[in-house]
C-alpha positions in Angstrom: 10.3 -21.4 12.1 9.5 -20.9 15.8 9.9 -17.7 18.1 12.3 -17.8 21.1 12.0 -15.3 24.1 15.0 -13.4 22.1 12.9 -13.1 18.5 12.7 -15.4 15.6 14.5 -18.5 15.3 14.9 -20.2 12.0 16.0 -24.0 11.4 18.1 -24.8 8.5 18.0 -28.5 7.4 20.7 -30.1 9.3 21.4 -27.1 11.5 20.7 -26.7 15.3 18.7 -23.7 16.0 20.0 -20.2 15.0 18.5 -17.4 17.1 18.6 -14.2 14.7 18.2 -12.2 17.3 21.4 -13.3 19.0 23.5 -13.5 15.5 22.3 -9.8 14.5 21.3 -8.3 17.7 17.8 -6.7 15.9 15.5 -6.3 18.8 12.9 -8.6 19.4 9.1 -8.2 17.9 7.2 -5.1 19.1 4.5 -6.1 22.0 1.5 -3.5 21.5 -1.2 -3.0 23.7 -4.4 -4.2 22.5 -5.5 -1.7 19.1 -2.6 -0.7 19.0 -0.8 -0.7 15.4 2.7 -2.2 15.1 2.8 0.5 12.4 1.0 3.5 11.2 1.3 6.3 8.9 -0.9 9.0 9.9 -1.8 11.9 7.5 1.2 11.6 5.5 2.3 14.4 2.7 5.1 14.7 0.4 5.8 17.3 -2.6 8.6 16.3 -5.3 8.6 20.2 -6.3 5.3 20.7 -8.3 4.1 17.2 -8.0 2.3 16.1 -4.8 3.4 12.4 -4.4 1.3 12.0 -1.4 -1.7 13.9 -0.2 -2.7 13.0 3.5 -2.4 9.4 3.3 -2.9 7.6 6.6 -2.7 3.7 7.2 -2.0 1.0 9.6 -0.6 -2.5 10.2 -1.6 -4.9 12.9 1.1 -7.3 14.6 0.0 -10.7 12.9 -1.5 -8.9 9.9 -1.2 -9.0 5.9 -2.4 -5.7 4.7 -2.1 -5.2 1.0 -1.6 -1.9 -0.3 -2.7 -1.5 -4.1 -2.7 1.8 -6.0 -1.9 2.6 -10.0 1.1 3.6 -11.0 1.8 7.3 -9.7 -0.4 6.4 -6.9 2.4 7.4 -4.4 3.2 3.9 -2.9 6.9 3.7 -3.4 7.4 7.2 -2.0 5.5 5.8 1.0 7.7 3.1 1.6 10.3 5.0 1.0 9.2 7.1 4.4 8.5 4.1 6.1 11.6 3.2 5.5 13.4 6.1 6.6 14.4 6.5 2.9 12.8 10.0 2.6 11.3 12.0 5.1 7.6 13.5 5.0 7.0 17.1 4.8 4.0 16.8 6.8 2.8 14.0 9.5 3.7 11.4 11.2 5.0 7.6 11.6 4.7 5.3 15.0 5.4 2.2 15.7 4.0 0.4 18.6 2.2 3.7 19.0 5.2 5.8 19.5 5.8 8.9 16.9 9.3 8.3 15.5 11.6 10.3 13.3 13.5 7.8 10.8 16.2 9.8 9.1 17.6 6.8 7.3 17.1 3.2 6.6 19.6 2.4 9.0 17.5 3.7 11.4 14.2 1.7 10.2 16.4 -1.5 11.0 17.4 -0.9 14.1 13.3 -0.6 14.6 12.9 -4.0 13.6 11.8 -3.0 9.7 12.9 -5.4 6.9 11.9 -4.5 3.1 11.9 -6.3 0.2 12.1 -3.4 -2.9 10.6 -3.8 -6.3 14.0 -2.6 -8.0 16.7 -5.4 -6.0 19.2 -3.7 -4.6 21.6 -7.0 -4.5 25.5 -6.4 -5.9 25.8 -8.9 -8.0 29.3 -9.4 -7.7 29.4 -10.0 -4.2 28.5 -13.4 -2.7 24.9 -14.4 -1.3 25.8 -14.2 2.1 28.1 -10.9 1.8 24.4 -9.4 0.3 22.6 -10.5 3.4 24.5 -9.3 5.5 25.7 -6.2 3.4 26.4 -3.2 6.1 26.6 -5.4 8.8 29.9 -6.9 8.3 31.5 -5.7 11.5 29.2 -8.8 13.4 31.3 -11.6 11.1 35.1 -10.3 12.6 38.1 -12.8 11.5 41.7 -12.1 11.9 44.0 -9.8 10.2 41.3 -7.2 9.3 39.5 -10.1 7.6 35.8 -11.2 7.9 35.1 -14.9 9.0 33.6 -15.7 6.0 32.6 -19.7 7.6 30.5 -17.9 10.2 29.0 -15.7 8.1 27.4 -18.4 5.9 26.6 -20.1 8.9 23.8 -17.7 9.8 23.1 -16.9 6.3 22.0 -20.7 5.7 18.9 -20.7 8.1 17.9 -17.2 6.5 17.8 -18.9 3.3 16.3 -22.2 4.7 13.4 -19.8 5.4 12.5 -18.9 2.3 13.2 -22.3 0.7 16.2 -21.6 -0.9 18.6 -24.5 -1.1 21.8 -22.6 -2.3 25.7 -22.1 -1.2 26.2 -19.1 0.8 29.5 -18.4 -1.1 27.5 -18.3 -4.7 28.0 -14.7 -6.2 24.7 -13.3 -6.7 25.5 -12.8 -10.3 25.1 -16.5 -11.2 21.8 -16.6 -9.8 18.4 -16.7 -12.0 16.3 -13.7 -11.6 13.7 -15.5 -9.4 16.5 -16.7 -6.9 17.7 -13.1 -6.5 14.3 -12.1 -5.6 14.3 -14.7 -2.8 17.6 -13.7 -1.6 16.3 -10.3 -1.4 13.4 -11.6 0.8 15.7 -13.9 3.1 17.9 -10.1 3.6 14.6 -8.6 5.1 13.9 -11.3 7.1 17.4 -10.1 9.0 15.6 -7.1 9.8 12.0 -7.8 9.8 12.0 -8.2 13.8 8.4 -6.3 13.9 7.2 -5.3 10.1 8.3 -6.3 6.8 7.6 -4.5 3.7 7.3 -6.5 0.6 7.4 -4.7 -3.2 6.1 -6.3 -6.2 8.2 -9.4 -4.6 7.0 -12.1 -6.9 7.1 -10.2 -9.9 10.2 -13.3 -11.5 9.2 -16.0 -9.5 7.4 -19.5 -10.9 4.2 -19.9 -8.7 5.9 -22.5 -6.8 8.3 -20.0 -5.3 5.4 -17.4 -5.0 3.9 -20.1 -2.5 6.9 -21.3 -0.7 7.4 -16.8 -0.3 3.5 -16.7 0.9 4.1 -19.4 3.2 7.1 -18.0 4.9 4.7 -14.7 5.3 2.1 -16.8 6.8 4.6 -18.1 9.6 5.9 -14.6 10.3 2.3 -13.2 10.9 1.4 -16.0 12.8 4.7 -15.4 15.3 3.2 -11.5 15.3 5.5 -9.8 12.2 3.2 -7.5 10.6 3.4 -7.4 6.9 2.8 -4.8 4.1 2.7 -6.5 1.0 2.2 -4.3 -2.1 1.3 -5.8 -5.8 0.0 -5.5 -8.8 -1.3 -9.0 -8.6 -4.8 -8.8 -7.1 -4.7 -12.4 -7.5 -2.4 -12.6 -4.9 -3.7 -9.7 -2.8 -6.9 -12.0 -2.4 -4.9 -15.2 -1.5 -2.8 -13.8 1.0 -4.2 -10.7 2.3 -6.2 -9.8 5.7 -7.1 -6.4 4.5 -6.1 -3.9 1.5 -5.8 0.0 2.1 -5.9 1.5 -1.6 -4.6 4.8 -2.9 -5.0 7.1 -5.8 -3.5 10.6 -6.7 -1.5 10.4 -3.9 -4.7 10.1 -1.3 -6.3 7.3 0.7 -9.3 5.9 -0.8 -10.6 2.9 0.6 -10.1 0.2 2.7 -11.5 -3.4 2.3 -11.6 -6.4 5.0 -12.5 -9.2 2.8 -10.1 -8.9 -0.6 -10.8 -12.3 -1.6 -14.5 -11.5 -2.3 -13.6 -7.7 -2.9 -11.7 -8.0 -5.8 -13.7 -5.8 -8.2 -14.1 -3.1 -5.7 -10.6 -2.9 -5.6 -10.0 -2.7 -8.6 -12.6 0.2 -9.1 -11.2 2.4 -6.2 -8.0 2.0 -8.0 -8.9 3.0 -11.3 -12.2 4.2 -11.4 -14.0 4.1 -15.0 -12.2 2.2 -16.7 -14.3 -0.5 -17.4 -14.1 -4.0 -18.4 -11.6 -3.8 -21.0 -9.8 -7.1 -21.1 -11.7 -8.8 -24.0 -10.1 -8.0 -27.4 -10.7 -4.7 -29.2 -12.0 -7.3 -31.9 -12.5 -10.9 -32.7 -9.3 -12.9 -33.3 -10.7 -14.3 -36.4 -10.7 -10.6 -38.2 -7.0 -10.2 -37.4 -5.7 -11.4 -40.3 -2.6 -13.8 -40.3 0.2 -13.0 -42.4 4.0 -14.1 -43.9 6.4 -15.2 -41.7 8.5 -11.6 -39.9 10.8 -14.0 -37.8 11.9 -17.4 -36.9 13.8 -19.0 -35.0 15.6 -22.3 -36.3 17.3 -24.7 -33.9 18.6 -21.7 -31.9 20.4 -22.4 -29.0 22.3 -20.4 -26.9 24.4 -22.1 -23.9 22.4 -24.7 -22.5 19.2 -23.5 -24.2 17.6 -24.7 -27.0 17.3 -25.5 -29.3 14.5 -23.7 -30.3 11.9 -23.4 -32.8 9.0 -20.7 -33.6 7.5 -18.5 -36.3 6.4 -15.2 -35.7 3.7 -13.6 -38.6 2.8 -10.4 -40.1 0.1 -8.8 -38.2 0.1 -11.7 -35.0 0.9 -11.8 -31.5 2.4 -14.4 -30.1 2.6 -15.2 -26.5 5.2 -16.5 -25.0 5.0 -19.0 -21.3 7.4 -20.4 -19.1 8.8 -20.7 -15.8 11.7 -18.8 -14.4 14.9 -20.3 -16.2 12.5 -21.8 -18.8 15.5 -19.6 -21.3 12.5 -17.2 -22.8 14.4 -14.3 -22.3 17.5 -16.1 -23.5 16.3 -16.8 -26.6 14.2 -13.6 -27.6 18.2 -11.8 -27.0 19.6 -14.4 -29.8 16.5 -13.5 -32.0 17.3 -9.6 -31.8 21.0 -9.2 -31.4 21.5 -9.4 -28.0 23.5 -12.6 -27.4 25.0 -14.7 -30.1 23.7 -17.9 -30.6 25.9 -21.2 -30.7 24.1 -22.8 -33.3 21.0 -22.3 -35.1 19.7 -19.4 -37.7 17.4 -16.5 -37.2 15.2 -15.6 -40.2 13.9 -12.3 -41.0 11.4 -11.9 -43.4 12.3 -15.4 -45.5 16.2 -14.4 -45.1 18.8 -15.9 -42.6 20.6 -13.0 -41.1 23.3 -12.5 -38.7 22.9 -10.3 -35.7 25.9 -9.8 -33.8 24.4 -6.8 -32.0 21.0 -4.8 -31.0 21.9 -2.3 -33.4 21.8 -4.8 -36.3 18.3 -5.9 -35.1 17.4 -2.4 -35.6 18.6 -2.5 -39.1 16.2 -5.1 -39.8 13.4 -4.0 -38.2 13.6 -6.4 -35.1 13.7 -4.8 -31.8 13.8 -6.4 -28.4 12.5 -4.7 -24.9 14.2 -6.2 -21.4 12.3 -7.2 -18.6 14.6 -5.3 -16.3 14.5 -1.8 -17.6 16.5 0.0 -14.8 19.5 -1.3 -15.8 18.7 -2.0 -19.5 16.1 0.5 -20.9 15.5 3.9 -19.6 18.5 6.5 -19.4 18.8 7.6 -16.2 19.7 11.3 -15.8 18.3 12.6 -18.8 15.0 13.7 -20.0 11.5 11.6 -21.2 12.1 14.0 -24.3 15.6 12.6 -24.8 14.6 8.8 -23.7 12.0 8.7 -26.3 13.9 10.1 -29.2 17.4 8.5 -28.6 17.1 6.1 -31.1 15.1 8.5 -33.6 17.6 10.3 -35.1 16.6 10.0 -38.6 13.5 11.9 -37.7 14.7 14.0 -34.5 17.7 14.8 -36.8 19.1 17.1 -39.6 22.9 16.6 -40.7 24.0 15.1 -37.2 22.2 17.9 -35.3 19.0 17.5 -33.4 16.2 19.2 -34.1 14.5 19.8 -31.2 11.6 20.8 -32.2 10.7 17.4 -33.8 12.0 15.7 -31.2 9.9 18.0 -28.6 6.4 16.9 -31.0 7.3 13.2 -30.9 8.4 13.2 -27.0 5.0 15.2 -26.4 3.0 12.5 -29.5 4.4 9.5 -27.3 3.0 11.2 -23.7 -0.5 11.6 -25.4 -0.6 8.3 -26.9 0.6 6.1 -23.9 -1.0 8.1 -21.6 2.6 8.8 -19.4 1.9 10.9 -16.4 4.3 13.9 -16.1 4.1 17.5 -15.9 6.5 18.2 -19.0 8.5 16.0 -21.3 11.5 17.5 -19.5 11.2 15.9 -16.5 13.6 13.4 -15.6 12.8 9.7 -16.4 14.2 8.9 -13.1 11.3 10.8 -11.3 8.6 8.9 -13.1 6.7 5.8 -11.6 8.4 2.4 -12.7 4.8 1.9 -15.3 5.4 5.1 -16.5 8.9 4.6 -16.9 8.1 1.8 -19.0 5.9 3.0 -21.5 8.4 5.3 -22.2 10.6 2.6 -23.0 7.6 1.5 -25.2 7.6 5.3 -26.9 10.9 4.5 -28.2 10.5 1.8 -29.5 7.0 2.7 -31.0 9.2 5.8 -33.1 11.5 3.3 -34.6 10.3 1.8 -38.3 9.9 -1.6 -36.6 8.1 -5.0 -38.4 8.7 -7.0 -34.9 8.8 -6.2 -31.7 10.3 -8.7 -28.8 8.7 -7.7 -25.8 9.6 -8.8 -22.2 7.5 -9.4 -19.9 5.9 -5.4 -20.7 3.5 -5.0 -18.1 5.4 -5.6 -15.3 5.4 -3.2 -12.3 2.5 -1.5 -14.3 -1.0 -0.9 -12.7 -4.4 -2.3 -13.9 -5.5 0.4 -16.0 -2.1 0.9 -17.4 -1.5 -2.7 -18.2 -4.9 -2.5 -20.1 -4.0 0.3 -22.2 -0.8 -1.2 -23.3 -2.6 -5.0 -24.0 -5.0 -2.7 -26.4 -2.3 -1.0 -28.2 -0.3 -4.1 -29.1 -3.7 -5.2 -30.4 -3.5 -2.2 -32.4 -0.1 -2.7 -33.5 -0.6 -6.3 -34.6 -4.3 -4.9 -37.1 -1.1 -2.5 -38.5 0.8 -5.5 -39.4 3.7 -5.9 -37.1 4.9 -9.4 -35.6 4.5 -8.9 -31.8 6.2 -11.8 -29.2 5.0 -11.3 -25.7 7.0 -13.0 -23.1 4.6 -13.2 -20.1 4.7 -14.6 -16.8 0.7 -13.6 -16.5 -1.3 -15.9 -17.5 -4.8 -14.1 -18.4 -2.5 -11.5 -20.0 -1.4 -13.9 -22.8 -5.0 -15.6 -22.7 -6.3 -11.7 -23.4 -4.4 -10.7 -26.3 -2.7 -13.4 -28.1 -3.2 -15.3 -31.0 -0.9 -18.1 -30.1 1.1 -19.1 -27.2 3.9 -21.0 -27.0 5.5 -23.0 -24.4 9.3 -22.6 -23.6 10.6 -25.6 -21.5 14.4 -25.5 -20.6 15.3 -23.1 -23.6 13.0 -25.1 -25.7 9.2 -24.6 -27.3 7.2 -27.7 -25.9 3.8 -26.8 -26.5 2.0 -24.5 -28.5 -2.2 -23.6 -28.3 -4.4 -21.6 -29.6 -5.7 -19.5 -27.6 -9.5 -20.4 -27.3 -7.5 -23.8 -26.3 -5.2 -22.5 -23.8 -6.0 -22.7 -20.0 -3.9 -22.3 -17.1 -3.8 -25.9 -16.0 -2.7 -26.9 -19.8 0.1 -24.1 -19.8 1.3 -24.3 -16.5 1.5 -28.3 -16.7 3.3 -28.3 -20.0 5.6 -25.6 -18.5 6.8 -27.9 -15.6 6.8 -31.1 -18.0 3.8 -32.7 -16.9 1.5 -31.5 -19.6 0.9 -31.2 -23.5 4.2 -31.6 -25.3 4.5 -30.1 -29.2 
């Protein structure tokens, strides 16, 4: 990537130069006098009725900077990016960029400012083609004839947007083909169309391997060094070391710190995010008290397309983490072991007995449930209440002759709040209005009112904070001591090391290693994940 005197120019293999700039006419990078931030956000407030999202928060952004922002859930970081964005508007302070106050009353208008963002929750349509999502709203620049869009020129300069990001893929590919990870990087190559002077980046590498993570943080590296600067937030701090300049951190809504060496900060951070919480990611107890029990569930030469076949046992009382990398078929398989898809071949075993479950419902009936990684569109119910989200599939409890009784249903929405520690005024608020962690262990609420032996879990803690992450890692210790079969499918690796008994290795919808976990170390799991490493 090299910069032009018209903005960034990105070269696709095999492609002459493509000036951005002249394909989408965003205006070139800002040029700030010295001190001067490319962005700032200066004493911030926002109110969602009683709740006060964002108390006074002021930051800034460099041209040619990283700066991590890091907060807990409910910390009030999306509904600042949602004002940077022109998303929402403040109800107090201000925004500049280049030093210049502006009032962004939509995202349209952020664009035209030169701001790109990459969001947590993608907002790709799946049925329409990758180039037709990276260039979604500004189809009038592709005109063909006949009222028709000229579809060759528009994957013309979609290929150097993906060249950026190292994706090698056809333009014309419907987005709803694509693995998770590639969507994510199609998301990123989208704000890259816009990021002519800052680009906002949310929870982006939350489904990519850590090969894509580094091909993303080198693409960030060339856009600082050509004077983009970057907000980058995650709950990774990991990552926040590796490729930050600087973090600002907030809690409760305020601005609490700000540290110029992350790398060597880490624990600081972590303390002004959180405060108190202590060192809590040892087990509650030593593995070796935990007793083992009888089998809850296996899976038996399960495959499901062209994954598998795969094999694993699940006990009584155990959890059992679960490794790969994106497409390894993880998720694939845990849906055929609770109902969700129907395997081709191969038997699922509850309890000693081969069952057949041609639906979620009739994993319910055994006592198997399974949580999705992607719980906007699979888990929560949007539009209704965290009362109503927990309880839904309580009705045998919440429930006398067909009709709801709300007063149980009230005690075991309000139980669930208490135990899981969900921040919300009232179990009436909507779920919708929630932080994305708190969303989720609402998810984990229902499933935690079911009479469940096993529980399938997703990758859980994702988009969840520290503290938050921690609490949930010590309750499914306590759920294992109570005797139920756990499977955690986790992309984070001292997650699985924390809290698992076992972990198993999924390789191309197939288990390929399996350690114990005083064995397991990141080099051994990774390296069997990619094929170059322990085999079973």
């Amino acid at each position: 990537m090299t910069l032009a005197g018209n903005g960034p120019v990105l070269t696709g293999s095999g492609l002459d130069p493509l000036p951005v700039a002249a394909v989408l006419a965003t205006p070139s990078p800002v040029v700030t006098p010295d001190g001067v931030p490319a962005l700032a956000a200066l004493d911030v407030h926002r109110s969602f009725g009683a709740v006060r999202a964002l108390r006074g928060v002021s930051l800034s952004v460099a041209r040619g900077e990283i700066l991590g922002l890091v907060g807990a859930n409910g910390a009030g970081k999306s509904t600042l990016i949602r004002i940077l964005t022109g998303d929402l508007a403040p109800d107090a302070g201000e925004v500049r960029i280049a030093g210049e106050p502006v009032h962004l009353t939509s995202v349209r208008d952020a664009q035209a400012l030169g701001i790109g963002v990459v969001r947590q929750e993608l907002d790709l349509v799946p049925d329409l083609t990758v180039a037709e999502n990276l260039f979604l709203g500004e189809e009038h620049r592709f005109p063909g004839s006949t009222w028709r869009l000229d579809r060759a020129s528009m994957a013309r300069a979609a290929a150097p947007l993906l060249d950026a990001v190292g994706l090698r893929l056809d333009p014309a590919r419907r987005v709803s083909a694509l693995s998770i990870g590639d969507r994510q990087l199609v998301a990123a190559a989208r704000a890259l169309r816009d990021a002519a002077s800052v680009m906002l980046l949310d929870e982006p590498t939350s489904s990519l391997t850590p090969w894509e993570t580094e091909r993303l943080f080198t693409t960030l590296r060339g856009l600082a060094t050509r004077g983009v600067a970057i907000i980058y937030i995650s709950h990774r701090l990991d990552e926040i070391g590796a490729l930050c300049d600087r973090v600002t951190v907030i809690r409760d809504g305020m601005h609490v710190g700000d540290f110029g060496a992350p790398a060597a900060e880490l624990d600081a951070i972590v303390a002004a995010m959180t405060p108190g919480i202590g060192d809590r990611d040892a087990p509650a107890e030593p593995r070796d008290l935990r007793q083992r029990g009888e089998p809850v569930l296996e899976a038996r030469g399960l495959r499901v397309g062209r994954h598998g076949p795969a094999d694993l046992v699940l006990h009584r009382g155990e959890i059992l983490g679960v490794f790969g990398l994106v497409g390894a078929g993880r998720s694939t398989i845990a849906r055929a072991l609770t109902g969700s898809l129907r395997p081709d071949a191969g038997e699922v075993v509850v309890r000693g007995e081969a069952v057949r479950l041609r639906s979620p419902w009739d994993g319910y009936r055994e006592g198997v449930a399974y949580l999705a990684e992607d719980r906007k569109a699979e888990s929560i119910l949007p539009g209704l209440s965290i009362r109503i989200n927990v309880g839904v599939r309580a009705p045998g409890d919440t429930a006398r002759g067909g009709v709801l009784d709300m007063a149980r249903l009230r005690a075991l929405a309000r139980r669930t709040i208490d135990r899981l520690a969900i921040k919300t005024p009232t179990d009436t608020a909507l779920i919708e209005q929630l932080s994305g962690g708190n969303q989720q262990k609402v998810v984990v609420g229902r499933l935690l009112a079911e009479r469940l032996d096993v529980l399938v879990l997703d990758e859980p803690t994702h988009g969840i904070d520290v503290k938050a992450k921690r609490e949930l890692l010590d309750l499914l210790r306590d759920l294992a001591a109570e005797g139920k079969g756990i499977l955690l499918i986790s992309s984070e690796l001292a997650e699985l090391v924390a809290v698992a008994d076992r972990i198993v290795v999924f390789r191309n919808g197939r288990v390929v290693a399996e350690f114990d976990t005083a064995d397991a170390t990141e080099t051994s799991l990774v390296g069997a994940a990619a094929g170059r490493g322990h085999a079973a």
